[in-house]
C-alpha positions as CSV (number, residue, x, y, z in Angstrom):
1,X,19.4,-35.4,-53.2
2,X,16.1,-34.5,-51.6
3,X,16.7,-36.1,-48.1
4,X,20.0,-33.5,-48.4
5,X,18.8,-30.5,-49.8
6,X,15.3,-31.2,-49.6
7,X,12.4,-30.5,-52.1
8,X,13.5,-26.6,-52.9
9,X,17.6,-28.0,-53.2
10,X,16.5,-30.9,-55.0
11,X,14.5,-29.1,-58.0
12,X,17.3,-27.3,-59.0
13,X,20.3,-29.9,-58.6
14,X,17.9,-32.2,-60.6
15,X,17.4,-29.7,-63.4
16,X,21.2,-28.6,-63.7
17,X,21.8,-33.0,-64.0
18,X,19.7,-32.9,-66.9
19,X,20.6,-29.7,-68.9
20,X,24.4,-30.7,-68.0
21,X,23.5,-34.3,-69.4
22,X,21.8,-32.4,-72.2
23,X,24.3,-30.5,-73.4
24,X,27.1,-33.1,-73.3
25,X,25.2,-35.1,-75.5
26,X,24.4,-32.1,-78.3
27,X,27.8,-31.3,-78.1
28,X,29.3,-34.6,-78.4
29,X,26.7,-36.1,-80.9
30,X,26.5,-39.2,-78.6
31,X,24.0,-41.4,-77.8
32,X,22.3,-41.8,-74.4
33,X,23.9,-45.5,-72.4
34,X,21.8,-46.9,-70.4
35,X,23.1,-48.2,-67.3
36,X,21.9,-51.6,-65.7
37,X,21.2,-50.3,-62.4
38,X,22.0,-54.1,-61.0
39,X,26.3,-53.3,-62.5
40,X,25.7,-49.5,-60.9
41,X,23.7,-50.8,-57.6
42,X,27.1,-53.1,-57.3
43,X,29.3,-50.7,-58.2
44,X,27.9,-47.9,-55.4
45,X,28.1,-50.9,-52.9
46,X,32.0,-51.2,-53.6
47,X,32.5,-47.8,-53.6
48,X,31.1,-47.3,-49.7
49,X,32.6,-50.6,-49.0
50,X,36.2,-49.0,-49.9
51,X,35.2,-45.4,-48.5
52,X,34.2,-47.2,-44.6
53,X,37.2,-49.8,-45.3
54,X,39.0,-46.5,-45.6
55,X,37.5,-44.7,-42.3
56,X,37.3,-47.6,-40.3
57,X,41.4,-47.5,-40.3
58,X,41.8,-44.1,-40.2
59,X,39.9,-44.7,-37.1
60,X,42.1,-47.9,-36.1
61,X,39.0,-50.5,-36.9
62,X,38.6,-53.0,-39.0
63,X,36.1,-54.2,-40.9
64,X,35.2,-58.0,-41.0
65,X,32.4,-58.7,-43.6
66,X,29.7,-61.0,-41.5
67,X,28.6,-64.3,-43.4
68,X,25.1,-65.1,-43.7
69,X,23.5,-68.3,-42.7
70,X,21.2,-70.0,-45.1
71,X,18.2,-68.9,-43.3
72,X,19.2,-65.5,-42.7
73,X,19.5,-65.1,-46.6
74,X,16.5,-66.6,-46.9
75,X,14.0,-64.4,-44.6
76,X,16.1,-61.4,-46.4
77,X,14.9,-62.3,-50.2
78,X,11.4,-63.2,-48.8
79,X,11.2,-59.8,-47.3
80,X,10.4,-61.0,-43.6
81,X,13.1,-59.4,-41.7
């Protein structure tokens, strides 16, 4: 939120997440769920995956996914780019 709104956006949206988080779960009696951010980190990929899918043929593109060769993965986990 703070590359969008920057710092004096970002104060306020962060403080109306928690209060709104807050409240839900006073009012519900629930616990808090953790999320594993490795199922949500895969789960935001899919969704901008479906939302450029989407604008790519609105645009008359398509998208072809690019396979990775062995050393290419490679220089990518070892952080040498």
């Amino acid at each position: 939120m703070r590359s969008r709104l920057g710092p004096p956006g970002a104060h306020p949206a962060t403080a109306h997440k928690l209060a709104t988080l807050i409240s839900h779960l006073l009012k519900y009696k629930e616990e808090s769920m953790d999320v594993d951010r490795v199922l949500y980190e895969e789960k935001m990929r899919g969704k901008r995956l479906a939302r450029l899918r989407k604008q790519a043929e609105e645009l008359g593109f398509e998208l072809v996914q690019k396979t990775q060769t062995a050393s290419q993965a490679a220089c990518w986990l070892l952080g040498s780019f």
